[in-house]
SEDO-240045 format. One line per field, with one value per atom (N, C-alpha, C, O): x, y, z negated; residue number from 1; atom name. Coordinates in steps of 0.2 Angstrom, whole numbers. Layout:
residues N
px <- (X|...)
py <- (Y|...)
pz <- (Z|...)
n <- (NUM|...)
atom <- (CA|...)
***
This chain:
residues 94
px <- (524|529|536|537|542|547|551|550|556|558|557|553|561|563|556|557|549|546|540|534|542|536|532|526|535|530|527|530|520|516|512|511|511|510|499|495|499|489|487|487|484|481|474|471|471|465|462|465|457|455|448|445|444|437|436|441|430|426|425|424|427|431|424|419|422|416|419|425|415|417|420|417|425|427|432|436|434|440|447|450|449|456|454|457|450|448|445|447|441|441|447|449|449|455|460|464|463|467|466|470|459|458|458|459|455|457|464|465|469|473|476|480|476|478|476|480|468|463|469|471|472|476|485|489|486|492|498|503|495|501|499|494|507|512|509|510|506|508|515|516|519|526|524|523|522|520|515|513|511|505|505|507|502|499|493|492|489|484|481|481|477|474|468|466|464|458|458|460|455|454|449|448|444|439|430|425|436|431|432|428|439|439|446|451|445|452|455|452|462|469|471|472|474|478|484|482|490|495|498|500|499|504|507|506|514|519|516|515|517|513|517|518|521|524|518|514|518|514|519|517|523|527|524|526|521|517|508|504|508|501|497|499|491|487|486|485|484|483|487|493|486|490|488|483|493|491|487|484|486|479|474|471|471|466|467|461|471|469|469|466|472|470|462|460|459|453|449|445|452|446|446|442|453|453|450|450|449|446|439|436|436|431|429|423|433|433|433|427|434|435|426|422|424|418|414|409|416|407|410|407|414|414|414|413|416|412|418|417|424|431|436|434|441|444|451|455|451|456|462|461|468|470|478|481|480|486|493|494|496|503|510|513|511|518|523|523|526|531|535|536|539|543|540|543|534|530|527|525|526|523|530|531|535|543|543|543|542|544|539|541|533|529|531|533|531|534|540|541|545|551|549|543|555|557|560|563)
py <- (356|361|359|356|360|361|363|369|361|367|373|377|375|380|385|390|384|385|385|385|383|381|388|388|392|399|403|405|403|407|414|414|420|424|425|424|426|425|432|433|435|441|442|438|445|446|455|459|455|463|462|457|468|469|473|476|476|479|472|467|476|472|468|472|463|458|455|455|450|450|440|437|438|429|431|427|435|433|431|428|432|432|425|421|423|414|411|405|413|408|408|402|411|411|408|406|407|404|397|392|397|389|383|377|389|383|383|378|387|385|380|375|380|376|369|364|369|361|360|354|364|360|360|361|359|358|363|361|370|377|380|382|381|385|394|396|397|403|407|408|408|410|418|418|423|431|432|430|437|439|447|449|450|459|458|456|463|465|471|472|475|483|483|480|488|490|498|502|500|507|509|507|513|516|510|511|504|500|494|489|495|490|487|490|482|476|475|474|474|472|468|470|459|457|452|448|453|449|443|443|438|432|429|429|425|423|414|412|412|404|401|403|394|386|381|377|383|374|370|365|369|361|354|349|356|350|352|350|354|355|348|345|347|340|342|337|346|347|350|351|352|354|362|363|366|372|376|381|374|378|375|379|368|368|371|370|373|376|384|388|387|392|395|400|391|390|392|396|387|385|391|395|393|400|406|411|406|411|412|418|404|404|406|408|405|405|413|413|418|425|426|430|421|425|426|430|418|418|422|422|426|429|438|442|438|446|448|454|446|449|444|440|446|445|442|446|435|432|430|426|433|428|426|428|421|416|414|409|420|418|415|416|409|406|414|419|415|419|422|428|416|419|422|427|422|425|431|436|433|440|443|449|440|445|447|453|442|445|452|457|451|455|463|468|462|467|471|474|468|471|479|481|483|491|489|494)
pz <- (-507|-506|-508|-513|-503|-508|-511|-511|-515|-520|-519|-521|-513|-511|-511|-513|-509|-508|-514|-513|-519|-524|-526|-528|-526|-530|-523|-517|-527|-521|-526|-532|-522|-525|-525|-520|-529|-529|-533|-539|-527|-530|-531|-527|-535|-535|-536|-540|-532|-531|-532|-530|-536|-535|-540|-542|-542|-544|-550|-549|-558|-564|-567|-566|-569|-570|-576|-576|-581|-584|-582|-578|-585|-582|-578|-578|-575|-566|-569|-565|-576|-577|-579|-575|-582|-587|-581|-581|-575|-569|-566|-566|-564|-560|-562|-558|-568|-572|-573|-573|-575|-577|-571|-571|-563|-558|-555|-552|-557|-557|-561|-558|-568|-574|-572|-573|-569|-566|-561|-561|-558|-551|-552|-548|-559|-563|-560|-559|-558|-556|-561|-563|-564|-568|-567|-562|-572|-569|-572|-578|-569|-569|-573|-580|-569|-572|-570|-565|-574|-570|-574|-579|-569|-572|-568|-563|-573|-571|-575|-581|-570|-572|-570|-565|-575|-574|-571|-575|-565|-567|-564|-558|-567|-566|-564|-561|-568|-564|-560|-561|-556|-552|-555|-558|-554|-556|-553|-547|-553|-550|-553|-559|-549|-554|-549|-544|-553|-545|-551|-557|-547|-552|-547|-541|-551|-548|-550|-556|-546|-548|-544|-538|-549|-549|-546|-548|-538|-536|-536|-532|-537|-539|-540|-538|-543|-546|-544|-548|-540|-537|-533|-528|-536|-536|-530|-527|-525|-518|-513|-515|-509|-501|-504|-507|-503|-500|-499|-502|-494|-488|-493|-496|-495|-498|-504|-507|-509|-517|-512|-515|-507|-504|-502|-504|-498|-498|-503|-503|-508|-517|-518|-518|-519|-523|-519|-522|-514|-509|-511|-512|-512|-515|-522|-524|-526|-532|-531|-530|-530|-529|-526|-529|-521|-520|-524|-525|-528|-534|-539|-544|-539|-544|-542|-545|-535|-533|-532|-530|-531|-530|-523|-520|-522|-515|-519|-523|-518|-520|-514|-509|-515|-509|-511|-515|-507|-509|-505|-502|-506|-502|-504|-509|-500|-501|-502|-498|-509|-513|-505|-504|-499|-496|-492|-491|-487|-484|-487|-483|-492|-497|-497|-500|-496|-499|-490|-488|-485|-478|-477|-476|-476|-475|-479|-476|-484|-488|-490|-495|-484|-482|-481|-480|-481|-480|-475|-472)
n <- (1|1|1|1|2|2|2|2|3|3|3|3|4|4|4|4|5|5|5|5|6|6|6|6|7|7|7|7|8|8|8|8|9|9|9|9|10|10|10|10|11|11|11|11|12|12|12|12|13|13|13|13|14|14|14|14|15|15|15|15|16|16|16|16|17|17|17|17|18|18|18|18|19|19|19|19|20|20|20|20|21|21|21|21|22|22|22|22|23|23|23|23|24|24|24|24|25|25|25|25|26|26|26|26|27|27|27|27|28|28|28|28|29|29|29|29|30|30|30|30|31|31|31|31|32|32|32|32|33|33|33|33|34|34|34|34|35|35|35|35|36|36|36|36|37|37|37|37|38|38|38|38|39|39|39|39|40|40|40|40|41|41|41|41|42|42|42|42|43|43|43|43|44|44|44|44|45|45|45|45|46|46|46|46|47|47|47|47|48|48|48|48|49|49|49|49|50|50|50|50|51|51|51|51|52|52|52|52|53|53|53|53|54|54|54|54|55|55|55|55|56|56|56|56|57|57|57|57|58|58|58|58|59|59|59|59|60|60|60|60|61|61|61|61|62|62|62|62|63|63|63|63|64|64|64|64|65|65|65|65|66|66|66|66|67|67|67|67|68|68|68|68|69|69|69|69|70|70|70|70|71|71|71|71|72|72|72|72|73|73|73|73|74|74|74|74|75|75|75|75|76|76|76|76|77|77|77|77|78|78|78|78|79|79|79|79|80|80|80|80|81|81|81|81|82|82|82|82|83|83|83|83|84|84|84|84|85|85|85|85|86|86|86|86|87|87|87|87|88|88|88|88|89|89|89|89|90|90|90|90|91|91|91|91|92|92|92|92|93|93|93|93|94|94|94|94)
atom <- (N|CA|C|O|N|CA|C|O|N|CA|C|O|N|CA|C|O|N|CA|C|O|N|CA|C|O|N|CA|C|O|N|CA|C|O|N|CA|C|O|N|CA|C|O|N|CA|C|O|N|CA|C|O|N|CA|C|O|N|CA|C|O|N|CA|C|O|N|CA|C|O|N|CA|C|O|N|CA|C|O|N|CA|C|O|N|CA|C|O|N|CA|C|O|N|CA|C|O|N|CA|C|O|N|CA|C|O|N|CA|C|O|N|CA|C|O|N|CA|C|O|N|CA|C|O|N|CA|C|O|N|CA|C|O|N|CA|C|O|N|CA|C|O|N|CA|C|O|N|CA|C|O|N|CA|C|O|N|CA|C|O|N|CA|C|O|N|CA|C|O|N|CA|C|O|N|CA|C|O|N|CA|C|O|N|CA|C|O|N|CA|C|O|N|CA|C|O|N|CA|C|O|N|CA|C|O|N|CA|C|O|N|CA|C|O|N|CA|C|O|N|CA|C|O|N|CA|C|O|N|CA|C|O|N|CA|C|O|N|CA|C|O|N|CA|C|O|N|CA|C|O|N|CA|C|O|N|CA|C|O|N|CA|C|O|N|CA|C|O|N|CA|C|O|N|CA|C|O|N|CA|C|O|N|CA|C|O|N|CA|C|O|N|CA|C|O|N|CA|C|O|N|CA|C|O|N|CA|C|O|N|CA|C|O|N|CA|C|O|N|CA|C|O|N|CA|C|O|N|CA|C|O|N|CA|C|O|N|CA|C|O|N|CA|C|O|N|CA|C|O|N|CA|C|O|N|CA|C|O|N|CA|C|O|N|CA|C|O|N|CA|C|O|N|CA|C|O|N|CA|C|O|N|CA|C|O|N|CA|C|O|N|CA|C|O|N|CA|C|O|N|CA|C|O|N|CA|C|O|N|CA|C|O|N|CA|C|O|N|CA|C|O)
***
């Protein structure tokens, strides 16, 4: 990616289990992205959690740690998904 484009936003949603913040974290850490911010909420059960992530130095393509992490979201029972920062800001225009 380039500069311009290095931060991607990576959410995760499900019904709360115990590992998603420490899986999800450490495959990023394995694939050398920054987490910039991250929040995240439990309510009634289900987990919510949104992060601002540095692929700058990311040992793969995009689409492939998008994928992983999609996957990573299934073995774990939750819906992970990975948007380049400027395409989550356009969608999410007023």
């Amino acid at each position: 990616m380039s500069k311009n484009t290095d931060k991607a936003i990576v959410t995760v949603v499900g019904k709360d289990t115990v590992g998603i913040i420490a899986k999800t974290c450490t495959y990023l850490a394995d694939h050398k992205i920054n987490i910039l911010d991250i929040s995240q909420t439990i309510v009634q059960g289900y987990f919510n959690m949104m992060m601002i992530a540095d692929f700058a130095d990311a040992d793969q393509e995009f689409d492939k740690i998008q994928e992983e992490l999609a996957q990573v979201g299934t073995d774990l029972g939750v819906d992970i998904k990975c948007q380049k920062a400027e395409i989550f800001e356009m969608m999410h225009r007023i």
